[in-house]
Backbone as CSV, one residue per row, in Angstrom:
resi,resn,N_x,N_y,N_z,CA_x,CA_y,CA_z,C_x,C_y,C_z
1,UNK,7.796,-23.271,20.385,7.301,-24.572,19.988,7.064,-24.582,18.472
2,UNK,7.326,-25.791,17.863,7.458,-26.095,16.406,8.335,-24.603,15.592
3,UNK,9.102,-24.171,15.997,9.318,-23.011,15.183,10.459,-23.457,13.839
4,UNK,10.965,-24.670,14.561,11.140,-25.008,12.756,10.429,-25.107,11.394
5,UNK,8.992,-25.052,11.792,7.947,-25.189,11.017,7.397,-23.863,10.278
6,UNK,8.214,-22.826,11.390,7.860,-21.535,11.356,8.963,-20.123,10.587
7,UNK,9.843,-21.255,9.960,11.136,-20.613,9.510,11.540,-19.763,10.131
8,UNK,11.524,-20.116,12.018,12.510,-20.055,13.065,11.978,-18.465,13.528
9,UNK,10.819,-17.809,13.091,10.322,-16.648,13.585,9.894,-16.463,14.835
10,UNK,10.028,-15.219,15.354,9.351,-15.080,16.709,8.070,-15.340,16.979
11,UNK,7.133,-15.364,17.834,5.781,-15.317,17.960,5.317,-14.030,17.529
12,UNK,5.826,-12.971,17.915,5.986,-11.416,17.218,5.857,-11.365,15.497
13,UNK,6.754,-11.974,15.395,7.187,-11.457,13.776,5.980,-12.678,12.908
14,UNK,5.582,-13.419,13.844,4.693,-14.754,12.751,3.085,-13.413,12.767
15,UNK,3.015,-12.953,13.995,1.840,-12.149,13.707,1.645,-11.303,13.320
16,UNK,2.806,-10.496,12.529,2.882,-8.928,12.558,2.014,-8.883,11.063
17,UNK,1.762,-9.599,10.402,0.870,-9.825,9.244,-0.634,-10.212,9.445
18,UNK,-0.643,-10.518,10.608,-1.904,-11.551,10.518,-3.486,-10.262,9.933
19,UNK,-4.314,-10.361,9.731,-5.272,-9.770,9.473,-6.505,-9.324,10.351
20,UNK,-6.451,-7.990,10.517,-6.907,-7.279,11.463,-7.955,-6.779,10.606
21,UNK,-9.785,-6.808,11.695,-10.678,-6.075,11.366,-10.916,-4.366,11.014
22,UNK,-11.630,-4.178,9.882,-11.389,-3.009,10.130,-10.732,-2.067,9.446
23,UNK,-9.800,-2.509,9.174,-8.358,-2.172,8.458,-8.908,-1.365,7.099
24,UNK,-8.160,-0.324,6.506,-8.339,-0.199,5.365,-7.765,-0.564,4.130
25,UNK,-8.808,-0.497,3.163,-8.619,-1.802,2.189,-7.545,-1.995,0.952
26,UNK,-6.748,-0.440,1.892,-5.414,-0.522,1.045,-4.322,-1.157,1.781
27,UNK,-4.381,-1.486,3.112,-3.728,-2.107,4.064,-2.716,-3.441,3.439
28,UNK,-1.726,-3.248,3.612,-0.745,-4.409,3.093,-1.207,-6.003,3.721
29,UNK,-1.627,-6.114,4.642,-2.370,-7.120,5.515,-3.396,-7.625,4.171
30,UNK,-4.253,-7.204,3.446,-5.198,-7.334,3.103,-4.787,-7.960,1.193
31,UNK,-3.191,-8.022,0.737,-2.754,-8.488,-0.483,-3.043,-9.497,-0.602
32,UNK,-4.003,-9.679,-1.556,-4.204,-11.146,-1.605,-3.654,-12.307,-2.284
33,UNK,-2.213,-11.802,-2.506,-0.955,-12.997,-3.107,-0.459,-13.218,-1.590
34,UNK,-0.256,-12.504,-0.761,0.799,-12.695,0.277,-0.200,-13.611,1.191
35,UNK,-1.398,-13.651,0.967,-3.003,-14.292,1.711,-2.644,-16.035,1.106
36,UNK,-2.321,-15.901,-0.239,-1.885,-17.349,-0.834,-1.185,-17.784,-0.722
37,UNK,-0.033,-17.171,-0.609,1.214,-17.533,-0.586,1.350,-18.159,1.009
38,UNK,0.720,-17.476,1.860,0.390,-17.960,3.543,-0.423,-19.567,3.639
39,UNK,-1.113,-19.302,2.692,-2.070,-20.828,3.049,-1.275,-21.765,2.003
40,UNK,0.032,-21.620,1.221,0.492,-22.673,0.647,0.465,-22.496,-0.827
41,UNK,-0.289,-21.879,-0.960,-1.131,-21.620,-2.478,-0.272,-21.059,-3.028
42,UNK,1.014,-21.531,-3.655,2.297,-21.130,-4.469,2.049,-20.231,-5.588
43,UNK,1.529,-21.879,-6.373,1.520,-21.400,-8.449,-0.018,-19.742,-7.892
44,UNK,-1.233,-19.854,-6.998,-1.684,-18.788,-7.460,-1.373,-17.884,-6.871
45,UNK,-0.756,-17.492,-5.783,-0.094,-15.864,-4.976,0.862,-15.996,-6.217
46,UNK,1.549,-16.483,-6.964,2.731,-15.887,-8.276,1.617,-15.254,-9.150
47,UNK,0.611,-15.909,-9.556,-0.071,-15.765,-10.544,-0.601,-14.095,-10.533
48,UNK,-0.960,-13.859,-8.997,-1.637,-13.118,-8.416,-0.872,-11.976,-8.035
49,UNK,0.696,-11.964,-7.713,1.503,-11.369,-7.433,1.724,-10.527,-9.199
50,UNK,1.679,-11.215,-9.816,1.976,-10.975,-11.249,1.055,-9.538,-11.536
51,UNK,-0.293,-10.219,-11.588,-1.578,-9.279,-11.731,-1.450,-7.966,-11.104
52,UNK,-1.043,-8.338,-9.530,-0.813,-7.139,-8.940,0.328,-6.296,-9.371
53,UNK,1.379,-6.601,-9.469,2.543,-6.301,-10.444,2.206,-5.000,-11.628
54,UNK,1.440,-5.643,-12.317,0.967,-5.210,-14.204,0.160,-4.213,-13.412
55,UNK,-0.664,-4.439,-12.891,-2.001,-3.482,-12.277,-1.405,-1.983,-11.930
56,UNK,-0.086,-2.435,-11.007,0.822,-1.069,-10.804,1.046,-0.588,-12.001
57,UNK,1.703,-1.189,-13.046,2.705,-0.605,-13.975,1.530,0.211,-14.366
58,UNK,0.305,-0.023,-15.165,-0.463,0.427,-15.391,-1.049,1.951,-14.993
59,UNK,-1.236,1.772,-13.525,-1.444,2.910,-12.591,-0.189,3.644,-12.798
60,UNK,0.661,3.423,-12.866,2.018,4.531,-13.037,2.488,5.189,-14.420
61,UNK,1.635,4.030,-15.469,1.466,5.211,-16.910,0.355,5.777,-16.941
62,UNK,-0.456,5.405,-16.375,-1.477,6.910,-16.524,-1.579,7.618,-15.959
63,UNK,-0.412,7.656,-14.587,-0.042,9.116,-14.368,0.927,9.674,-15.143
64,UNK,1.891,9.168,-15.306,3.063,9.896,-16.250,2.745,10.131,-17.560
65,UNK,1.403,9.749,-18.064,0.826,9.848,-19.551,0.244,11.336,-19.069
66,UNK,-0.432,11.367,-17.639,-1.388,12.491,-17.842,-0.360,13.771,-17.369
67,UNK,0.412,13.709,-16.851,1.308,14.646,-16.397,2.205,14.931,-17.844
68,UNK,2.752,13.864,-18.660,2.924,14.516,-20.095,2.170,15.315,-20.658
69,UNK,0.714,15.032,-20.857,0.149,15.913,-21.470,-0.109,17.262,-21.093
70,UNK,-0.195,17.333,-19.508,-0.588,18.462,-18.832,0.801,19.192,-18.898
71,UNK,2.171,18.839,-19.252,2.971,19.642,-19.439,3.171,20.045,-20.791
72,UNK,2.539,19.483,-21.881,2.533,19.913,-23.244,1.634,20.389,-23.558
73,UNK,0.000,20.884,-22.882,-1.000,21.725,-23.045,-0.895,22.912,-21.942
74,UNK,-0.164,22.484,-20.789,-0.213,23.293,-20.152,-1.333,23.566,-18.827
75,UNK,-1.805,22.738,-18.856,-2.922,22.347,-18.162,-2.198,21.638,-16.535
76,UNK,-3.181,22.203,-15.368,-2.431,22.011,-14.438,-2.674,20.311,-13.936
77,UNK,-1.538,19.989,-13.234,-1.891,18.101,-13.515,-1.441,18.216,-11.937
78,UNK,-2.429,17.221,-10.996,-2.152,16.759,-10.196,-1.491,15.312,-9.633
79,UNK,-0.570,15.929,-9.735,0.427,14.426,-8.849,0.143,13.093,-8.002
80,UNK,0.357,12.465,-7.898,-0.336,11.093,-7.049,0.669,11.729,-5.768
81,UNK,-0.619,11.843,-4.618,-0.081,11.899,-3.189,-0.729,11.005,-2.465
82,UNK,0.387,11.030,-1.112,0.047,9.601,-0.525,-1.444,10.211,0.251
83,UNK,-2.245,9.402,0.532,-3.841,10.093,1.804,-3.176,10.487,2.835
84,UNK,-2.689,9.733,3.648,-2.217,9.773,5.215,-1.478,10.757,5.393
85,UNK,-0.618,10.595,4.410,1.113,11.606,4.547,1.593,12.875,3.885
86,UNK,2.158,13.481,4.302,2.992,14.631,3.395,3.972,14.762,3.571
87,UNK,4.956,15.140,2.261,6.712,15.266,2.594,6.583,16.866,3.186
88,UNK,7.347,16.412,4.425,7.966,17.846,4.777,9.666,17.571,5.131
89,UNK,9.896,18.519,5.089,11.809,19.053,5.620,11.527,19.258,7.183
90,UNK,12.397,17.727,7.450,12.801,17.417,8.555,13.391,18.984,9.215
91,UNK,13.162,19.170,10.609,13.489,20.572,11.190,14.635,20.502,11.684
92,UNK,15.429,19.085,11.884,16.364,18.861,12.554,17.657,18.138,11.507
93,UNK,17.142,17.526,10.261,17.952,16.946,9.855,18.209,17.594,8.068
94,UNK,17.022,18.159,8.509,16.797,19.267,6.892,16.498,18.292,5.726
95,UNK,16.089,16.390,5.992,15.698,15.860,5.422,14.803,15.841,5.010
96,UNK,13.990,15.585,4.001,12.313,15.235,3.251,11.907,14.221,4.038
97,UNK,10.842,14.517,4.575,10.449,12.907,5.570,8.663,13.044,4.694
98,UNK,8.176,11.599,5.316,6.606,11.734,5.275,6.026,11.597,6.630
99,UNK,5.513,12.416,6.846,4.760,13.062,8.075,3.464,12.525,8.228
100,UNK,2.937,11.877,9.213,1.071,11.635,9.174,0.583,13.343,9.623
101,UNK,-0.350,13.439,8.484,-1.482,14.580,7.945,-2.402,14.313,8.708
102,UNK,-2.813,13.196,9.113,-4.225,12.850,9.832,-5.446,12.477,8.777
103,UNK,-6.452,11.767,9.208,-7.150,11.239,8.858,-7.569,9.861,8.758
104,UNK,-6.603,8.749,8.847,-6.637,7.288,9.033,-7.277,7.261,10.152
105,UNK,-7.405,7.403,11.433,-7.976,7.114,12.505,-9.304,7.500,12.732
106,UNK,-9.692,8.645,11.589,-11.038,8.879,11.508,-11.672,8.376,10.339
107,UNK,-11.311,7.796,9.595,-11.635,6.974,8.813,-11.795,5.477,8.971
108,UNK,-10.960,5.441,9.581,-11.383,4.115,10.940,-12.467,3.597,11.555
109,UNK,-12.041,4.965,11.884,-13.963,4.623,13.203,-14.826,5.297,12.359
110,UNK,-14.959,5.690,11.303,-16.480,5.604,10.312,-16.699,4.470,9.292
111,UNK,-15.062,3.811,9.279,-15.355,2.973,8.420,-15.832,3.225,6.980
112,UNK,-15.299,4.508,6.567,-15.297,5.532,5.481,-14.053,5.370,4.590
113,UNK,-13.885,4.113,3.470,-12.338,3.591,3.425,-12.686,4.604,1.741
114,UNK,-13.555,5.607,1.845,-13.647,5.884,-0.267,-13.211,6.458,-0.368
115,UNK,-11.745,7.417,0.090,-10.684,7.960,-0.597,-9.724,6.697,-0.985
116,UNK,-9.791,5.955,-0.234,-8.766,4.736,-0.598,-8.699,4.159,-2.342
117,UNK,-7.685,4.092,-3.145,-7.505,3.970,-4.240,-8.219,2.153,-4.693
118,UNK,-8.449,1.601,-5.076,-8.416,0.498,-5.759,-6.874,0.017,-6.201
119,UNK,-6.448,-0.821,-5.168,-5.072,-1.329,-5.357,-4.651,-2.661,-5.705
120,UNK,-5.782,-3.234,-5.172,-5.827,-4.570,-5.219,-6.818,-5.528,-6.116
């Protein structure tokens, strides 16, 4: 019903975004351009999309600033890793995959989101 309205999506695929309690607050659900861009709000999810945009670039030179330096002093520099995941070599395909490490589900139910980065 009305799914022309719905740019012809399933009932599935209209909810697979919707916003769930709980969630942690790095959760893609929780972007708040894609939140505007949902209620209509064009000119500010761009505006906002933008911000979020720059905010990355930002976060990605001051790692590659600090990993320069730590390779020109010599000083040991830690890498941005994901919380949840780690690359390991697939056993079967001898590929690099990312693996869940554990911890999201207990962070969950404490509702303990302060390893989570400031992303948004």
């Amino acid at each position: 019903k009305y799914a022309e309205n719905m740019y012809y999506f399933s009932e599935l695929a209209l909810t697979l975004n919707a916003p769930e309690n709980g969630t942690a607050p790095t959760d893609s659900r929780r972007r708040p351009d894609q939140r505007l861009m949902e209620n209509g709000r064009w000119d500010e999810a761009n505006a906002e999309k933008q911000r979020l945009e720059e905010k990355q670039r930002l976060s990605r030179k001051r790692r590659e600033a600090e990993a320069a330096r730590a390779t020109e002093d010599g000083t040991p520099c830690d890498p941005y890793k994901p919380l949840w995941f780690e690359r390991k070599k697939d056993p079967v395909t001898q590929e690099l995959a990312h693996v869940y490490k554990g911890g999201y589900w207990e962070s969950k139910e404490k509702q303990d989101w302060s390893l989570c980065p400031d992303i948004f």
